[in-house]
N, C-alpha and C positions, 0 to 999 in steps of 0.2 A: 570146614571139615565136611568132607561127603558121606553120611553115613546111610546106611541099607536095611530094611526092613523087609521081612516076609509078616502080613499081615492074613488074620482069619476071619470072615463074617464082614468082609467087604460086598456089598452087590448094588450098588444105584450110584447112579453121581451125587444124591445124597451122603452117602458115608462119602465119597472125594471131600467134597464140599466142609463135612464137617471135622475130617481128618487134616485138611490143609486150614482150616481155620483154627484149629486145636492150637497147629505148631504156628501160625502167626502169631496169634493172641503172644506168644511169648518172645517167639522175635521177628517181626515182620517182614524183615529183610530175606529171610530162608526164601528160598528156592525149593517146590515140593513138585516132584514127579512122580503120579501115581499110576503103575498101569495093574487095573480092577482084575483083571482075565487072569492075572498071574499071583495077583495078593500080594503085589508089590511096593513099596514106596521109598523112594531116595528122596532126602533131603539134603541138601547143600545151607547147612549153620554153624555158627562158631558156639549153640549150645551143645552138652554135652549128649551124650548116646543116652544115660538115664535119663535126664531131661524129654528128650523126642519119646522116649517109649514111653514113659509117663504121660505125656502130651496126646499121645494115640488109645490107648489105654485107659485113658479118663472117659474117652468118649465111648466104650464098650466096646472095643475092638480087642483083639489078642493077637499076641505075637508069636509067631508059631517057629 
């Protein structure tokens, strides 16, 4: 399932880094594309949509 994220308080490949690590840690297989400029992030998982926001969200980020 592909879901979509507008994300707040992204700015270094730092937060990539630890926003796509967030959502491995739970299922490694995901597919995470982030583009920072826009506060954006798709991922392609079979977790659910609370699961990924929770997963982003743990790491200090906000979903706007």
């Amino acid at each position: 399932m592909n879901q979509h994220f507008t994300v707040t308080g992204m700015s270094c490949g730092h937060c990539e880094r630890a926003i796509t690590q967030a959502i491995h840690a739970l299922d490694p297989q995901a597919q995470v594309h982030i583009d920072r400029s826009a506060g954006q992030v798709q991922v392609q998982s079979d977790l659910t949509r609370q699961a990924l926001a929770q997963a982003i969200t743990s790491e200090g980020y906000a979903l706007a």
